[in-house]
C-alpha positions in Angstrom: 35.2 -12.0 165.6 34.8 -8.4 164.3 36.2 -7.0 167.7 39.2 -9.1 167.3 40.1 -8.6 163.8 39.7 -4.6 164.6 42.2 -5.2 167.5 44.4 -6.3 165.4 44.2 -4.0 162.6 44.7 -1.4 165.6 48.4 -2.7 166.7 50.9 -0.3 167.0 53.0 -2.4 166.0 52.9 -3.7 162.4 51.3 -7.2 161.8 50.0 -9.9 159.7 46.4 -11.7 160.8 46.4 -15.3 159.7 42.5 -16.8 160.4 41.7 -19.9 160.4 38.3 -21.1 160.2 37.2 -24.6 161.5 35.0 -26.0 159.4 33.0 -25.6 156.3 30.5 -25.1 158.2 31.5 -21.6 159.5 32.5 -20.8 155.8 30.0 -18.6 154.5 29.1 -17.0 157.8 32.6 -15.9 158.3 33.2 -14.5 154.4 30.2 -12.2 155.0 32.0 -10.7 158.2 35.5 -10.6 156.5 34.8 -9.0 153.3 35.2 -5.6 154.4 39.1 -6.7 155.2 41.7 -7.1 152.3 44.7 -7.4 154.2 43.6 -10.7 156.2 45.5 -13.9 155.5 42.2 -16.4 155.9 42.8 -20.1 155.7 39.6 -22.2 155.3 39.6 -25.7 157.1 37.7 -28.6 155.0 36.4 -29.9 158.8 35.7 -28.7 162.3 39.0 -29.7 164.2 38.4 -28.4 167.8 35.7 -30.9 168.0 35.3 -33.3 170.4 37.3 -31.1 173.5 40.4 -30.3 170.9 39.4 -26.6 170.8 41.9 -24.8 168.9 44.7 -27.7 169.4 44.9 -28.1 165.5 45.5 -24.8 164.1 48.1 -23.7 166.7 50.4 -26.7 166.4 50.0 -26.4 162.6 50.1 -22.4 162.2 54.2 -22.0 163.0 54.5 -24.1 159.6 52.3 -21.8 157.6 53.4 -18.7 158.3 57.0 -16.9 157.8 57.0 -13.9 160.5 59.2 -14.4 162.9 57.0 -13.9 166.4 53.6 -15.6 166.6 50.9 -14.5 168.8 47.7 -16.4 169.4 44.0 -14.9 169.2 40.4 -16.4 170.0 37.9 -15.5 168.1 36.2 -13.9 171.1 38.7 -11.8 172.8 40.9 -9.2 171.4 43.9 -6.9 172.2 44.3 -3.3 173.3 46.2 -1.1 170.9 49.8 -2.0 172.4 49.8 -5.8 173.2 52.3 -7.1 170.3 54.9 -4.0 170.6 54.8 -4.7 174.3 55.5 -8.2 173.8 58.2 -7.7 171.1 60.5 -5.5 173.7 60.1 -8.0 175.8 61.9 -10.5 173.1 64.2 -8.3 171.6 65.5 -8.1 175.5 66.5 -11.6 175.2 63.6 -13.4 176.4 62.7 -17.1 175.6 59.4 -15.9 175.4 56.8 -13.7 176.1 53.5 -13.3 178.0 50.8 -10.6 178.9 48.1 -10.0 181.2 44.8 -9.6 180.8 41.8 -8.1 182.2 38.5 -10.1 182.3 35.2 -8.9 180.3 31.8 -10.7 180.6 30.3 -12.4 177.5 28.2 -9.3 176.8 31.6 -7.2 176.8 30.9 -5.4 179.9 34.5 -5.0 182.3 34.4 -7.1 185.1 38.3 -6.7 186.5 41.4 -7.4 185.8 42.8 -10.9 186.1 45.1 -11.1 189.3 44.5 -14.8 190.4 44.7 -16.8 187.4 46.9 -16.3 184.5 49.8 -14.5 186.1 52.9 -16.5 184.9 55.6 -17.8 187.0 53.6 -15.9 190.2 52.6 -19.1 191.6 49.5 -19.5 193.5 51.3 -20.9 196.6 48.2 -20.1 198.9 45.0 -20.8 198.1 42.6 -17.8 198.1 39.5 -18.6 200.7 36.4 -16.6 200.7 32.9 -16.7 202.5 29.7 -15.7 201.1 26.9 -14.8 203.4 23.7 -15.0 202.5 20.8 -15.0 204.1 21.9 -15.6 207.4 23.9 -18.3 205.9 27.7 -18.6 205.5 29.4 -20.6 202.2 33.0 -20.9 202.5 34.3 -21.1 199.2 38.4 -22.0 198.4 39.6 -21.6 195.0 43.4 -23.4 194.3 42.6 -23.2 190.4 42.8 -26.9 190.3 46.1 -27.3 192.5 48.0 -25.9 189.3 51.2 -23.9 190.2 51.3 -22.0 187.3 48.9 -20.6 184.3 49.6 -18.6 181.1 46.7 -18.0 179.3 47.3 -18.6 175.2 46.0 -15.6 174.1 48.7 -14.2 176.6 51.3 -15.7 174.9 54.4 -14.4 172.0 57.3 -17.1 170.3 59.6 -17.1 168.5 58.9 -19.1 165.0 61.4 -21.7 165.3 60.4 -22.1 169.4 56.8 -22.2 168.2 57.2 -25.0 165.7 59.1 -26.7 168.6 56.0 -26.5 170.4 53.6 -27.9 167.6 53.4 -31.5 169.3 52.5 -30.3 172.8 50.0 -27.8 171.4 48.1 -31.4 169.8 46.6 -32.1 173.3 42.7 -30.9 173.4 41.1 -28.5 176.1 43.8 -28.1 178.7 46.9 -27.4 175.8 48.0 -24.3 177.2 49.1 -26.4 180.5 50.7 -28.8 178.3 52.7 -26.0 176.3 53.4 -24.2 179.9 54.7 -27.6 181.2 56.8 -28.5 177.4 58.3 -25.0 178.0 59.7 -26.0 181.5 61.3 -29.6 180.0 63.1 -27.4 177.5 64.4 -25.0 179.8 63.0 -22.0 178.0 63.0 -18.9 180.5 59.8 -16.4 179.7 59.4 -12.9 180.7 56.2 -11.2 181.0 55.7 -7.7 179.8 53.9 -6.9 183.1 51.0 -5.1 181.5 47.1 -6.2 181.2 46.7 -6.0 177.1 44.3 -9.1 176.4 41.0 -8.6 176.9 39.3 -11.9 177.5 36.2 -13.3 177.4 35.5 -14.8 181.0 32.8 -17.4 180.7 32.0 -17.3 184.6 29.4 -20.3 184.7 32.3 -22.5 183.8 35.3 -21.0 186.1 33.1 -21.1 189.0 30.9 -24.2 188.9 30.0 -25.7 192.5 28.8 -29.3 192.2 26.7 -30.9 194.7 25.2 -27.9 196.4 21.9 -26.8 194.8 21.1 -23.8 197.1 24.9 -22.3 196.4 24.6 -22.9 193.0 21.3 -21.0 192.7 22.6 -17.9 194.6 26.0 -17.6 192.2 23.0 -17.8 188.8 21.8 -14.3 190.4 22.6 -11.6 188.4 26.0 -9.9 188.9 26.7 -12.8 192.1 29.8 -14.6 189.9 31.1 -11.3 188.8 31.2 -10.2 192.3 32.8 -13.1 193.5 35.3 -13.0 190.6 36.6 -9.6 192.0 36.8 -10.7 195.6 39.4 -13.7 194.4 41.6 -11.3 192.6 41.8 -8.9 195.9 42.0 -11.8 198.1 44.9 -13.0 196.1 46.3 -9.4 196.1 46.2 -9.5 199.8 47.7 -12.9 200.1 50.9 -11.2 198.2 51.5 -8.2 200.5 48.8 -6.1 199.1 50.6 -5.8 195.9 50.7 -7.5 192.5 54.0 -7.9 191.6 52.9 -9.8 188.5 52.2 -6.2 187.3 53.7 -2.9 186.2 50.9 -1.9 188.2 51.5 -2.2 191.7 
């Protein structure tokens, strides 16, 4: 939480950071690591809202309501920004843009860099081929195809920047548990709202790999991905494979 709240405080554009804290139960854990910040706008919750799969469902549909800037951003309490992420965003608004939307580059849960994210949240770049890979082991061969759930299209919410009025808009579709940033992504197509994406990796995210690569039903596969640095590894080879499978190039990316 620390790491995010510096991240912010770090912007290079100015900004206000509005917390929210899920439940009394969090309360006095989450003074002690605030107290050395006076400029943080901190909103304690009576209950734990993101139980029961809702995550953070609750505090983004309400937060457009309870805030008065004008461009909202969105910010687990386990991954943070580099330096530039909201003034990158904002240029991409004040060019006209519906909305706007990052990159990001994926970081175990101990903090250690892993890659940056080229397969799954890459905006309108749809995954129109899945990306197949074979891991050989032991004399053995696994062929392994990852179609990220047959979705077309992912933007990841700590990716995202609205407008206000769009985000309170929004507020409905963001009240739908685990998998709200598909219903926000699809509630942003029925209204017809066009987003650009800044082309630049500025989120830093905490990948939990145990639960973007679980393989059910085969015990000796699953045992070889527990081995240390084997999901990591694997993580890599889908972002070049899906590199590959666009020309070797990421057009997704100022980067290319």
């Amino acid at each position: 939480m620390v790491r995010a709240i510096e991240s912010v405080k770090a912007q290079t554009y100015p900004c206000r950071h509005y917390i929210f804290v899920d439940g009394e139960q969090f309360s006095e854990k989450v003074k002690g690591l605030v107290e050395p910040y006076q400029d943080l706008v901190i909103t304690y919750l009576p209950m734990n809202t993101g139980k029961n799969g809702m995550v953070n469902s609750a505090i983004n549909a309400i937060a457009p309501f309870l805030v008065e800037e004008e461009i909202i951003c969105y910010l687990d309490d386990d991954n943070w920004y580099k330096p530039n992420h909201v003034e990158e965003l904002v240029k991409v608004l004040d060019k006209g843009a519906d909305f706007a939307y990052s990159l990001r580059d994926l970081y175990s849960l101990n903090g250690e860099f892993i890659c940056s994210d080229d397969w799954e949240s890459l905006g309108y770049w749809k995954l129109d081929k899945p990306v197949e890979i074979n891991i050989i082991y032991a004399d053995k061969t696994y062929p392994l195809v990852f179609n990220f759930n047959h979705q077309e299209c992912h933007i990841d919410t700590n990716t995202y920047a609205f407008p206000r009025t769009l985000a309170i808009e929004l507020s409905r579709s963001w009240y739908s548990g685990i998998y709200n940033d598909r219903h926000i992504y699809k509630k942003l197509q029925e209204l017809g709202k066009v987003g650009v994406g800044s082309a630049k990796y500025t989120v830093n995210y905490s990948a939990d790999l145990v639960k973007t690569i679980n393989i059910q039903g085969d015990e000796e596969l699953a045992s070889l991905l527990d081995l240390p640095g084997v999901r990591e590894a694997l993580i890599k080879r889908v972002c070049e494979v899906n590199i590959q499978n666009h020309g070797n190039r990421k057009p997704w990316a100022e980067e290319r």
